[in-house]
One Martini backbone bead per residue (centre of mass of N, CA, C, O) as a GRO file, in nm:
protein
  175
    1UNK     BB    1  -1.084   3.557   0.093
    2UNK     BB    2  -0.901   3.802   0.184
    3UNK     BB    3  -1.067   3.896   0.419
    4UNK     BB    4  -1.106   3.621   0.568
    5UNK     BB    5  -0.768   3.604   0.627
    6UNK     BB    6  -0.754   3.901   0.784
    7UNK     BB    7  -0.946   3.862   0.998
    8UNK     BB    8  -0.869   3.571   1.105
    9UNK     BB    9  -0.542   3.658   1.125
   10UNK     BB   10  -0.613   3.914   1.328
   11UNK     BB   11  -0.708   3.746   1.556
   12UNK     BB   12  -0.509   3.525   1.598
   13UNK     BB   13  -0.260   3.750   1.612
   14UNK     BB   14  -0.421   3.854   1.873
   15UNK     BB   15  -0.436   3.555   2.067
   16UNK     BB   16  -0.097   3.547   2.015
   17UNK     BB   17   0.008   3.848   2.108
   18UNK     BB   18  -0.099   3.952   2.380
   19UNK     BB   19   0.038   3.709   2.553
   20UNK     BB   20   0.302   3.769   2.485
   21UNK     BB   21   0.353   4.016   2.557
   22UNK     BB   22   0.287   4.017   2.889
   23UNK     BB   23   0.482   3.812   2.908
   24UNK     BB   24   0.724   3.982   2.834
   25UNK     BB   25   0.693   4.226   2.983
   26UNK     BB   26   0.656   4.139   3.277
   27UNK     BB   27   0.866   3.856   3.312
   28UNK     BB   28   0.687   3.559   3.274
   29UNK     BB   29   0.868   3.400   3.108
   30UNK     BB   30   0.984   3.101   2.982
   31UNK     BB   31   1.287   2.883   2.852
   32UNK     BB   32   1.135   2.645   2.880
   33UNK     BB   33   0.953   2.434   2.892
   34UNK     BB   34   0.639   2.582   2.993
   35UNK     BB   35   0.667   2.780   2.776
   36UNK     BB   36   0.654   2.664   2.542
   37UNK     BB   37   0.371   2.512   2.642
   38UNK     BB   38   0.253   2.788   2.603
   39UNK     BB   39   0.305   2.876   2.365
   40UNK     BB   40   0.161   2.663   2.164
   41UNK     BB   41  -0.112   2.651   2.272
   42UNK     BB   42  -0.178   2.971   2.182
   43UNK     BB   43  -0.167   2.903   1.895
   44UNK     BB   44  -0.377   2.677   1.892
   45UNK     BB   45  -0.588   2.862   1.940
   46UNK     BB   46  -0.583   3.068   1.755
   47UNK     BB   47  -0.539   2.864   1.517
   48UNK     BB   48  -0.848   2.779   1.507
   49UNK     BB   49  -0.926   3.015   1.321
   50UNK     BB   50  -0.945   2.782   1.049
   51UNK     BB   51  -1.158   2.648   1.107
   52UNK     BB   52  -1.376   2.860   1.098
   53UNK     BB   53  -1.332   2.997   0.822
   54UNK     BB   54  -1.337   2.712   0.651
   55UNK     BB   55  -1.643   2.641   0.766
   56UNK     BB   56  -1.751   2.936   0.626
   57UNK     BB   57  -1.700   2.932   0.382
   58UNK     BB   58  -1.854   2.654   0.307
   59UNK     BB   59  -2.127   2.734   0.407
   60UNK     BB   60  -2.170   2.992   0.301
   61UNK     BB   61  -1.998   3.034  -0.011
   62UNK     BB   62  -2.008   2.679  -0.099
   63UNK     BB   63  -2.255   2.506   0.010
   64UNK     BB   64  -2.081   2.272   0.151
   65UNK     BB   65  -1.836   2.289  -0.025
   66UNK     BB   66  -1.466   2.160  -0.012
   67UNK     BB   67  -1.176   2.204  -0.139
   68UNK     BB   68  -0.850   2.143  -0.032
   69UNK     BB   69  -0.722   2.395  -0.163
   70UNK     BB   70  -0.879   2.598  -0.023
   71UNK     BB   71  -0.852   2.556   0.271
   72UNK     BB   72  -0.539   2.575   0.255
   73UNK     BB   73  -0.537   2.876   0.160
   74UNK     BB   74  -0.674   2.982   0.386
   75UNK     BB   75  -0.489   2.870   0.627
   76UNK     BB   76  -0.221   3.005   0.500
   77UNK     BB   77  -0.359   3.316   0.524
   78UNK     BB   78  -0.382   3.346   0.804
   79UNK     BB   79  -0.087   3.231   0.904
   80UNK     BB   80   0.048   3.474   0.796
   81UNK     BB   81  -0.119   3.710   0.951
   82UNK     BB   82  -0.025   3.570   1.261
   83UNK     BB   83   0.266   3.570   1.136
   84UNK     BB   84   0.307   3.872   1.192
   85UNK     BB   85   0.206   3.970   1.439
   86UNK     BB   86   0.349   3.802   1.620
   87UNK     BB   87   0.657   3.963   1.533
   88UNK     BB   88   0.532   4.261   1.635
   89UNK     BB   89   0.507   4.171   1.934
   90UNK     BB   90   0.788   4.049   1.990
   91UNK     BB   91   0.947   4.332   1.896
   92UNK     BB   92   0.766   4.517   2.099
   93UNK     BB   93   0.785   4.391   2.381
   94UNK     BB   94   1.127   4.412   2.380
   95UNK     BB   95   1.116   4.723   2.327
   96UNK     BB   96   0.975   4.760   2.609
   97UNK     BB   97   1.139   4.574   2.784
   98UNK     BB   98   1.445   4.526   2.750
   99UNK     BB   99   1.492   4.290   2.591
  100UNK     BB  100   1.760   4.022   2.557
  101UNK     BB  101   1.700   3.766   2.493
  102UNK     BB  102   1.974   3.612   2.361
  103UNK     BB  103   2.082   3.658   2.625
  104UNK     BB  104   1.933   3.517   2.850
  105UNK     BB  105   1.899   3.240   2.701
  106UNK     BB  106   2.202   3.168   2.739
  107UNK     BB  107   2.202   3.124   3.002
  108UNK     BB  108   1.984   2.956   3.049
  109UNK     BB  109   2.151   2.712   2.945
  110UNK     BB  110   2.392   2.717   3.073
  111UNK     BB  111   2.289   2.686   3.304
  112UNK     BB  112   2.143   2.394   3.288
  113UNK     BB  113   2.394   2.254   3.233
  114UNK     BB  114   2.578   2.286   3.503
  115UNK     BB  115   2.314   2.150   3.630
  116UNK     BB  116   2.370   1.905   3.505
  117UNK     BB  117   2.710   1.835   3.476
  118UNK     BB  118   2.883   1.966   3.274
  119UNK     BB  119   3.174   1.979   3.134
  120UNK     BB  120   3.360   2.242   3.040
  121UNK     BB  121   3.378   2.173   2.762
  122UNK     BB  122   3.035   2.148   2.723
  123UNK     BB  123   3.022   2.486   2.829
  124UNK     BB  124   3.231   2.612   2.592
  125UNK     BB  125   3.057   2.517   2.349
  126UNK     BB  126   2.812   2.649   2.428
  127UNK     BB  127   2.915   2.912   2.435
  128UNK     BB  128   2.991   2.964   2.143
  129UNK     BB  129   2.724   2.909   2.046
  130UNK     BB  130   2.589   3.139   2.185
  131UNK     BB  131   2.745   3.397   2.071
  132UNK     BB  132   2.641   3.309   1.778
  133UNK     BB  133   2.346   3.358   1.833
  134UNK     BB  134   2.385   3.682   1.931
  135UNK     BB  135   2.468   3.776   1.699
  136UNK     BB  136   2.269   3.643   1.499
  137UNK     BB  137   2.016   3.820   1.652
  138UNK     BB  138   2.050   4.077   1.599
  139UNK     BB  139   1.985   4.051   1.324
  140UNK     BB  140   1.691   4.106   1.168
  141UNK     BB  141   1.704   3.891   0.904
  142UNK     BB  142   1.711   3.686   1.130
  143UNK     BB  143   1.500   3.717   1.389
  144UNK     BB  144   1.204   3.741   1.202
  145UNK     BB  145   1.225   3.425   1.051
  146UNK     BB  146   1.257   3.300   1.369
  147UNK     BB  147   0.972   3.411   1.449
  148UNK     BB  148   0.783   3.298   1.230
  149UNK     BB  149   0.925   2.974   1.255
  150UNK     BB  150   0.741   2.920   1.474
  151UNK     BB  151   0.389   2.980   1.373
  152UNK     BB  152   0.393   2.872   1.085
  153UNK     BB  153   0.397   2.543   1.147
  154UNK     BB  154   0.135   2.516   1.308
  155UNK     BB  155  -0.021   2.593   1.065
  156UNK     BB  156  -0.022   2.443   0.865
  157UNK     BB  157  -0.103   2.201   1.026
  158UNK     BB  158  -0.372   2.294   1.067
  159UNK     BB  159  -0.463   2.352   0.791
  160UNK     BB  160  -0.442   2.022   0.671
  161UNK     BB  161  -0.648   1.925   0.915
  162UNK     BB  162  -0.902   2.131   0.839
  163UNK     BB  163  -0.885   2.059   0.523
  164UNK     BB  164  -0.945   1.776   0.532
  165UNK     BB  165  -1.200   1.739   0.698
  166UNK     BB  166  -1.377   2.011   0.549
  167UNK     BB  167  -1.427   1.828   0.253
  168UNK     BB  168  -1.604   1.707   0.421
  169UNK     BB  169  -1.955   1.739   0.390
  170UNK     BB  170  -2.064   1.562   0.667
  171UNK     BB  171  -1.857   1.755   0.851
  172UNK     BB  172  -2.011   1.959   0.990
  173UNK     BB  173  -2.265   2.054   0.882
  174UNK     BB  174  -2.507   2.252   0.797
  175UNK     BB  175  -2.808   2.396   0.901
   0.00000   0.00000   0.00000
């Protein structure tokens, strides 16, 4: 089972990771709602790859039944291992672009809100709450688990759907 969540979390998280970091080194990423969303898609496609697993394991190796607690620790373990590579991605494409995240974002945030007409006490306590941001995103203590936070709760969700769906041995049976 370590071997299967190894290599389909090492897909995974290279299906998540190159398209992040050309992202992010080209300059072609976006802090709005459009980056988001092609964020989040990445990753859906990506843990992809734990429906495949869990039904691999289940026809190949448990000749078409599992329980669903295993399926569902075959996709935590994939998610936890596509969740380190997608932090080293984001990482390394930072280091390689000198990307100051934390300075853009915060920047992009400011403007979003002064450009929708916030008035001026809600622009500084914006930027007073974004000051305290960049400060704790310089810590990697913070940064780390920030950027795996990203990521691990989507394999959960695909995980636990996944798992349900294929305990059912009717569900897309062997052939």
């Amino acid at each position: 089972m370590l071997k299967l969540c190894l290599s389909y979390g090492t897909i995974a998280g290279l299906l998540v990771g190159v398209p992040l970091s050309i992202f992010t080194i080209t300059g072609t990423s976006d802090h709005g709602s459009s980056g988001m969303l092609i964020g989040y898609l990445t990753m859906l496609i990506a843990l992809s790859t734990i429906f495949l697993a869990i039904k691999r394991y289940r026809d190949k190796t448990l000749g078409g039944v599992i329980r669903f607690w295993q399926g569902l620790v075959i996709g935590l373990g994939i998610s936890l291992v596509a969740g380190v590579f997608y932090v080293a991605a984001w990482e390394a494409a930072c280091a390689i672009a000198h990307l100051d995240f934390a300075e853009s974002y915060a920047k992009a945030q400011i403007a979003r809100q002064a450009a929708a007409g916030a008035s001026e006490e809600q622009l500084q306590r914006l930027t007073a709450k974004m000051d305290a941001f960049r400060r704790n995103y310089a810590n990697p203590l913070y940064r780390l688990p920030m950027t795996f936070a990203e990521i691990f709760p989507v394999g959960v969700l695909v995980s636990l759907i996944c798992a349900g769906l294929l305990r059912n041995r009717r569900f897309l049976p062997a052939r």
